[in-house]
Backbone as CSV, one residue per row, in Angstrom:
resi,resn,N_x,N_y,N_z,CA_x,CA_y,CA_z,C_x,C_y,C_z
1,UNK,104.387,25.661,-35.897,103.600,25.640,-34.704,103.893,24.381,-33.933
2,UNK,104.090,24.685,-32.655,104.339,23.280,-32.022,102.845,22.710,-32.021
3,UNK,103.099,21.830,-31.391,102.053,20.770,-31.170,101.542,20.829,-29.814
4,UNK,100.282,21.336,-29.444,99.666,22.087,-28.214,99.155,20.643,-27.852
5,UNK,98.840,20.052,-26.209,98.213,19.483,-26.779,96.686,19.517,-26.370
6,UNK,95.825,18.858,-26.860,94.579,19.221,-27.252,93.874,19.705,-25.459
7,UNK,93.041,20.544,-25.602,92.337,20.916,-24.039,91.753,19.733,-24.121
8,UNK,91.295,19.337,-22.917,90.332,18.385,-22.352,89.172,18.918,-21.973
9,UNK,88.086,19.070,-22.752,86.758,19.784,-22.221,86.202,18.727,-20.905
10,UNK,85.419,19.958,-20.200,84.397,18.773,-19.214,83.495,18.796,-19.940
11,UNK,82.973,17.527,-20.006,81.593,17.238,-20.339,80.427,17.863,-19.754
12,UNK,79.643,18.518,-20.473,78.691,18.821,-20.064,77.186,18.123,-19.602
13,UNK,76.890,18.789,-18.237,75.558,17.695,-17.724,74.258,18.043,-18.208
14,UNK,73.248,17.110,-18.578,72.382,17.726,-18.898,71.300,18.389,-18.174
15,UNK,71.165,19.691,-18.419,69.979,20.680,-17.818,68.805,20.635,-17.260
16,UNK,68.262,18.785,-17.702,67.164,18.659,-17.769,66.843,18.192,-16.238
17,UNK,65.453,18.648,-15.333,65.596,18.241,-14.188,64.167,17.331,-14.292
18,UNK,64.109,15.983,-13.913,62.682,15.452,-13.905,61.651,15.451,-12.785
19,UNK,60.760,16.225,-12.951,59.643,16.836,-12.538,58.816,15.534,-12.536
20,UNK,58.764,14.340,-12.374,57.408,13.455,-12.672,57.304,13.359,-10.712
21,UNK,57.865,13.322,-9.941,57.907,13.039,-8.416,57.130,14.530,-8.436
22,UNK,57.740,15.562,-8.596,57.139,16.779,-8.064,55.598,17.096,-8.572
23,UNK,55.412,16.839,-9.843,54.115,16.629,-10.333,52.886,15.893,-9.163
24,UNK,53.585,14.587,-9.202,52.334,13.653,-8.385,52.550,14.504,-6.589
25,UNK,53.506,15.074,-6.285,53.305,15.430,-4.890,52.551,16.569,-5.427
26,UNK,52.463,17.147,-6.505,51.308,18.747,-6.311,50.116,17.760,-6.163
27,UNK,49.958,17.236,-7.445,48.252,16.723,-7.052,47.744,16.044,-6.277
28,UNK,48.982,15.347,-4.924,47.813,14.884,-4.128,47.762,15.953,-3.072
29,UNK,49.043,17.199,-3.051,48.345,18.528,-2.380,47.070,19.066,-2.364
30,UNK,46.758,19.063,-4.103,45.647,19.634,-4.754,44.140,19.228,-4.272
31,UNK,44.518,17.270,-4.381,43.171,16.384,-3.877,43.438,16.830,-2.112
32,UNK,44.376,16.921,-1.505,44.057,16.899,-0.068,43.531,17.884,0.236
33,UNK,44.066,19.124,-0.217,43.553,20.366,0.142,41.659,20.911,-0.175
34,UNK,41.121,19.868,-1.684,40.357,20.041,-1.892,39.698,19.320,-1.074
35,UNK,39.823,17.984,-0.310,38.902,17.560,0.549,38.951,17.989,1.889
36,UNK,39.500,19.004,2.399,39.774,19.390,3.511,39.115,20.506,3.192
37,UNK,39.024,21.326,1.779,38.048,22.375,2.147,36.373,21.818,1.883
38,UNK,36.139,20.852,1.566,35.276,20.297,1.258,34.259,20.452,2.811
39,UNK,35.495,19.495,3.901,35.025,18.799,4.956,34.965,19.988,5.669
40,UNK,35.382,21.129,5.186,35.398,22.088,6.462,34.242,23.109,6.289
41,UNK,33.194,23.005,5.123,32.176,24.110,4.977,31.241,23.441,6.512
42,UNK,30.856,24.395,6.782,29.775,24.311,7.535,27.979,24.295,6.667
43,UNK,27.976,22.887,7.802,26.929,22.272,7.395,25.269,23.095,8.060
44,UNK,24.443,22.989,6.516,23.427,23.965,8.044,21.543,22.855,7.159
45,UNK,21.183,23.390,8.156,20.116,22.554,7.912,18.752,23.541,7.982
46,UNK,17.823,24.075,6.787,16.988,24.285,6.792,15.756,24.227,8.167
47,UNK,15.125,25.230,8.509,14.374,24.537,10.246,13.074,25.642,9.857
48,UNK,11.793,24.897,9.425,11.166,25.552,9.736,9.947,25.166,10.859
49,UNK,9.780,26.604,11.252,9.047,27.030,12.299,7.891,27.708,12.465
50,UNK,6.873,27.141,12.919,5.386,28.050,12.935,5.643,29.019,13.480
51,UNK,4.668,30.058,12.483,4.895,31.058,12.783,3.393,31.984,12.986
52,UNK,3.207,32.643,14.192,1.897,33.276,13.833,1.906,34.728,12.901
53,UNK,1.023,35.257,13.452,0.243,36.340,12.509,1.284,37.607,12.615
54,UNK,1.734,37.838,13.717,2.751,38.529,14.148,4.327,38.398,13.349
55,UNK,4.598,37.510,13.069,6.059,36.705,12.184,6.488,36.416,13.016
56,UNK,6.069,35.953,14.545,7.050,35.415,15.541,7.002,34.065,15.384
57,UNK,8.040,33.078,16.051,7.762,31.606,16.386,6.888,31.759,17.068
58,UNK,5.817,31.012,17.096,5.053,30.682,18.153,4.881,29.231,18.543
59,UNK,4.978,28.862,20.244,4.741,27.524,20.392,3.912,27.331,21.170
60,UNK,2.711,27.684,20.349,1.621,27.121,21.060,0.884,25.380,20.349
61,UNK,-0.495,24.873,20.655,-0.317,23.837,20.096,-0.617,23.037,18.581
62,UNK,0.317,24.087,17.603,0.440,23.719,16.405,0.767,22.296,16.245
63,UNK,0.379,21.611,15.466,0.367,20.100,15.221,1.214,20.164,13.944
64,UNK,2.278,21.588,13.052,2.925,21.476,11.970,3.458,20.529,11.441
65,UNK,4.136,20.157,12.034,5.245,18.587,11.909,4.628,17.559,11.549
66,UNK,3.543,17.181,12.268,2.678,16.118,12.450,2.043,16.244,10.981
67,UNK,1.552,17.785,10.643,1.491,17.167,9.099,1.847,17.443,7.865
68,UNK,2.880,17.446,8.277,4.126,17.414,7.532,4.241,16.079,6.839
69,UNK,4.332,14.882,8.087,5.478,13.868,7.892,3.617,12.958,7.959
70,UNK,4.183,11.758,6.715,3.321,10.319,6.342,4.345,9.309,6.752
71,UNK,3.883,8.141,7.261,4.635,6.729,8.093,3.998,6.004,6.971
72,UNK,4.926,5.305,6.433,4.277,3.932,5.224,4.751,2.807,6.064
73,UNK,4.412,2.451,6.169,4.695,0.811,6.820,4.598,0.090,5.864
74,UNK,5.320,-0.817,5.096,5.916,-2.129,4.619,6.158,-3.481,4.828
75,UNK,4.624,-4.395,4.911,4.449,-5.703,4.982,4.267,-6.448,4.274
76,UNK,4.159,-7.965,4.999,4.124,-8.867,3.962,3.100,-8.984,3.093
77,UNK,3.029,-9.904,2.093,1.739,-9.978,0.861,1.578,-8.478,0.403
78,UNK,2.697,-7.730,0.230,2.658,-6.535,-0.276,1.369,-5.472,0.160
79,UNK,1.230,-5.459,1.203,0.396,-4.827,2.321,0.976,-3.585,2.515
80,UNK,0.358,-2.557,2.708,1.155,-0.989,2.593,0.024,-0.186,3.422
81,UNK,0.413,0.420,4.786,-0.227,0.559,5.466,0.602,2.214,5.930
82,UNK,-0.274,3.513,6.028,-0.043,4.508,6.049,-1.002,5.271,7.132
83,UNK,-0.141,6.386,7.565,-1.165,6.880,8.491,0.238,8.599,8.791
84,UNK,-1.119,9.957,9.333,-0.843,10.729,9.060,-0.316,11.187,10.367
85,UNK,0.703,11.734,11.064,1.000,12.616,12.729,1.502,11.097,13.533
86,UNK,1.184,11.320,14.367,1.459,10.193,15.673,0.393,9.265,14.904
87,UNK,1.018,7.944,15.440,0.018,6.487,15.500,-0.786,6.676,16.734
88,UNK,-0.052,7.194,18.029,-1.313,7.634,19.162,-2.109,8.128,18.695
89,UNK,-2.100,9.279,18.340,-2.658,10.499,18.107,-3.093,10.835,16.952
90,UNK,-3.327,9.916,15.779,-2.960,9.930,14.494,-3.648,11.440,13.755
91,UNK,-3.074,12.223,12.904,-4.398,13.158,11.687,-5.054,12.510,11.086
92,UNK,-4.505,11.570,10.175,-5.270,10.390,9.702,-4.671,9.106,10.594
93,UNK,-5.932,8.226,10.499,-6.113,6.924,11.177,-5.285,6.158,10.397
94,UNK,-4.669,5.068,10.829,-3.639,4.088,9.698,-4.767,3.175,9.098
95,UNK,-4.351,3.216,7.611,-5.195,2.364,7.281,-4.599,1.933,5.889
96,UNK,-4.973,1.016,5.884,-4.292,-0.285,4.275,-4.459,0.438,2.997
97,UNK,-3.732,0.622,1.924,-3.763,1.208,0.878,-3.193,0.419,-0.141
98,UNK,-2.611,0.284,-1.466,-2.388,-0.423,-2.434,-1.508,1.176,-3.309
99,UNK,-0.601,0.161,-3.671,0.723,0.371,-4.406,0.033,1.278,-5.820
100,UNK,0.814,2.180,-6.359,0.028,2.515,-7.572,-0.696,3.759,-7.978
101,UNK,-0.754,4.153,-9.315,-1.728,5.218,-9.658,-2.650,5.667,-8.177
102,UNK,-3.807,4.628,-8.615,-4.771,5.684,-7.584,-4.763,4.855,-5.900
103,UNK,-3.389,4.458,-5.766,-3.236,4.206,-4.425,-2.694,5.549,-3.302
104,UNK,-1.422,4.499,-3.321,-0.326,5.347,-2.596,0.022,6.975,-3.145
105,UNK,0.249,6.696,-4.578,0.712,7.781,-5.062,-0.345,9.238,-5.167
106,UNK,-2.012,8.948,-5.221,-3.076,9.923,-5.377,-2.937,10.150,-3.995
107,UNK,-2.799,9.433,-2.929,-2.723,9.719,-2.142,-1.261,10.794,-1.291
108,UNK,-0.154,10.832,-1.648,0.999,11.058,-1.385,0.656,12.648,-2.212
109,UNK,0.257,12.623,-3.413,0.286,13.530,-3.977,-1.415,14.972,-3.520
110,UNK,-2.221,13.756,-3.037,-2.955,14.543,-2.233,-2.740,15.496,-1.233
111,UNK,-1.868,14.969,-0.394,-1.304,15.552,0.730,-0.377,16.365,0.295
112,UNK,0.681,16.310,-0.591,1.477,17.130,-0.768,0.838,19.014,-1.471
113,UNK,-0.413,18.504,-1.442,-1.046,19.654,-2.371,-1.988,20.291,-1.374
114,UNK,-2.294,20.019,-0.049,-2.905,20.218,0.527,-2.110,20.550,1.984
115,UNK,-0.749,20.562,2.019,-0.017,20.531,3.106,0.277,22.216,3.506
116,UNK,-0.112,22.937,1.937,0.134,24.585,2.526,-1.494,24.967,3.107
117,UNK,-2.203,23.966,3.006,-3.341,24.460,4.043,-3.406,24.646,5.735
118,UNK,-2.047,23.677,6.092,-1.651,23.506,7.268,-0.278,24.185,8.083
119,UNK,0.171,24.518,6.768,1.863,25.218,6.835,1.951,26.511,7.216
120,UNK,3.252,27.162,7.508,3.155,28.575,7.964,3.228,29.156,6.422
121,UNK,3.821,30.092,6.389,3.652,31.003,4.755,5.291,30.316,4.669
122,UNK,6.311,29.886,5.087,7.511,29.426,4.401,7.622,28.234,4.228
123,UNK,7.013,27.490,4.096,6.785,26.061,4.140,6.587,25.575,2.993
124,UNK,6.652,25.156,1.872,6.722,25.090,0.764,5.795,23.804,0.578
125,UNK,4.985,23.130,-0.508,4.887,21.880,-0.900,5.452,20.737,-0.839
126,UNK,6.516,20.908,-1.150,7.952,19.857,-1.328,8.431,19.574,-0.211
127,UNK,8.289,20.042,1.074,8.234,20.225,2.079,7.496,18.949,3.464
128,UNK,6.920,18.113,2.548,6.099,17.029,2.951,7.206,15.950,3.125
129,UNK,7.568,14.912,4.717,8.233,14.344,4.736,7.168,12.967,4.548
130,UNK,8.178,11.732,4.205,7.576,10.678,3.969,8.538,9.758,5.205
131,UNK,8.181,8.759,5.971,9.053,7.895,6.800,8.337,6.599,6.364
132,UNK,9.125,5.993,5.386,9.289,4.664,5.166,9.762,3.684,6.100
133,UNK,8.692,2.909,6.546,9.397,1.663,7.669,8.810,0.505,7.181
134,UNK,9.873,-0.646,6.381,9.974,-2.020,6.065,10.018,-2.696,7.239
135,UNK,8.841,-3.919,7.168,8.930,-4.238,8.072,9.982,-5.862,8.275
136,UNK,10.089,-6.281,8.750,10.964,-7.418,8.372,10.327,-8.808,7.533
137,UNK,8.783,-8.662,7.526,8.482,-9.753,6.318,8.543,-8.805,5.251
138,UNK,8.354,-7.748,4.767,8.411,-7.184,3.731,9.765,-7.476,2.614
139,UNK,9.312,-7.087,1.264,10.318,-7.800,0.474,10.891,-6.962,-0.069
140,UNK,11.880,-6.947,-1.253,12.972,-5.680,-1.499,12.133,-5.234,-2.629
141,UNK,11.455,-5.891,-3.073,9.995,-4.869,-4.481,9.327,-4.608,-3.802
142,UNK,8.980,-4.560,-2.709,8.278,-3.341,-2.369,8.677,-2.415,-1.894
143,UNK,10.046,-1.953,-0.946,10.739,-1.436,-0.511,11.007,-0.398,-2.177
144,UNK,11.477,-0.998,-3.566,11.655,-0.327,-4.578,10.686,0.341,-5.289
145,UNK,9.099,-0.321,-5.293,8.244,0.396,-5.408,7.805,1.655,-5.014
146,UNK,8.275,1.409,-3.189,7.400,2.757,-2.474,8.604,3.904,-3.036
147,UNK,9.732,3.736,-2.862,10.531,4.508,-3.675,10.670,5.224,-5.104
148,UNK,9.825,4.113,-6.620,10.109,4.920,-7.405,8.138,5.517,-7.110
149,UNK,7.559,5.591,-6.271,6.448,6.179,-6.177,7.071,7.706,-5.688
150,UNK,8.082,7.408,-4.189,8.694,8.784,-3.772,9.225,10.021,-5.372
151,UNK,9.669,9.202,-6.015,10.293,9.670,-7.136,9.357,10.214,-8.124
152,UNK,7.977,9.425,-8.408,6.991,9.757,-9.270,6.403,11.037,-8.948
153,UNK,6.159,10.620,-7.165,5.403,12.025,-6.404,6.251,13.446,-6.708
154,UNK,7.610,13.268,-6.837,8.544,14.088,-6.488,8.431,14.563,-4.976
155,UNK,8.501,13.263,-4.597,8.644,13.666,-2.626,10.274,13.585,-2.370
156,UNK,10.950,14.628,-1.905,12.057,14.830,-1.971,12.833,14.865,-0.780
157,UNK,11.851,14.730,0.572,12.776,14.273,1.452,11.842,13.096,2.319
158,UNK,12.174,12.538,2.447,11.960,10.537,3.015,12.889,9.648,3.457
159,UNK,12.651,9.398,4.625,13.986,8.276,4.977,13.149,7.036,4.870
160,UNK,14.071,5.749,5.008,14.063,4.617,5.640,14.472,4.278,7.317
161,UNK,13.432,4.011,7.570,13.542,3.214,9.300,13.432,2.059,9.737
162,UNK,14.124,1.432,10.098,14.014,0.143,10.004,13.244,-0.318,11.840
163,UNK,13.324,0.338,12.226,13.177,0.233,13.572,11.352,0.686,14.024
164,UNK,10.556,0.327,14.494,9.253,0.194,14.948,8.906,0.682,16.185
165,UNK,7.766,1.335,16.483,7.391,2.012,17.757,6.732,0.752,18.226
166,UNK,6.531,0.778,19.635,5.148,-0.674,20.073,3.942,-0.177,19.403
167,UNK,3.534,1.093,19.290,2.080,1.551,18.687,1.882,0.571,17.532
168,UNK,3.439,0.698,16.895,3.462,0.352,15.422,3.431,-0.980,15.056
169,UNK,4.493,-1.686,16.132,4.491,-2.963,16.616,3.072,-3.763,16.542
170,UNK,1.873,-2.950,17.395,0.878,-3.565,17.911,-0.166,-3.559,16.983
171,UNK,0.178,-2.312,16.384,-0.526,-2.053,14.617,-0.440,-3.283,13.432
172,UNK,0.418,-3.859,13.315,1.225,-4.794,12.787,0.727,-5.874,12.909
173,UNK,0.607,-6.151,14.363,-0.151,-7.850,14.776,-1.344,-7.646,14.417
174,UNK,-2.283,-6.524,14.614,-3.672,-6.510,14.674,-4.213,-6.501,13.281
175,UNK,-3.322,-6.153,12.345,-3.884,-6.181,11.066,-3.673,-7.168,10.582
């Protein structure tokens, strides 16, 4: 046999393709797409409305809202001053109360139990707004107090306002 001489193979490349780039571009597809469907539900907001005997809206001069919603005012020497509808016009008159069991909270929880006496038939209990307004001597324990009271009551919707009517203003000096 002669002497062939040997083939020269090509080397073979390897098969393997690395996926770590394509990986991280899916998942921030994944996160973008999920916050884009996030941002795109439509937002809707509960609205209720007096209603008379009929099931229509009616707007005549129901005072609903008014007692609905309690104003806590938040002063200094831990002073806690509440009142029910308008400060013009008040349901209840504003008047000084104390932090606590049979303060704020018998009270908060009074109203909340007594608010379907005033409500249409969809109006629920829980349904009672609270508007917290600190006033600028007020201190950050009390601001945390009237809060874990919101929490005790299970009053579930309440803002903070930082901002004052003159009624409220004038309420303020006089006390």
């Amino acid at each position: 046999m002669k002497n062939l001489p040997k083939k020269v193979r090509s080397k073979k490349l390897s098969s393997r393709v690395d996926l770590t780039a394509m990986v991280s571009v899916s998942f921030l597809l994944i996160i973008f797409f999920m916050v884009v469907g996030e941002l795109s539900k439509a937002k809707i907001m509960n609205l209720s409305l007096p209603h008379n005997n009929e099931g229509r809206i009616s707007c005549g001069t129901i005072r609903e809202g008014e007692y609905r919603s309690i104003t806590v005012i938040l002063d200094d020497n831990n002073r806690l001053i509440y009142y029910m509808g308008l400060v013009s016009s008040p349901i209840i008159a504003p008047k000084e109360i104390q932090y606590g069991k049979e303060g704020i909270r018998k009270e908060l929880l009074s109203r909340k139990q007594n608010i379907l006496n005033y409500s249409s038939k969809n109006v629920r209990p829980e349904n009672l707004i609270v508007i917290i307004k600190p006033s600028k001597k007020s201190n950050f324990k009390n601001l945390v107090d009237i809060l874990d009271e919101m929490a005790i009551a299970e009053i579930s919707t309440y803002a903070i306002v930082p901002e004052f009517t003159p009624e409220e203003s004038k309420l303020l000096a006089s006390k």
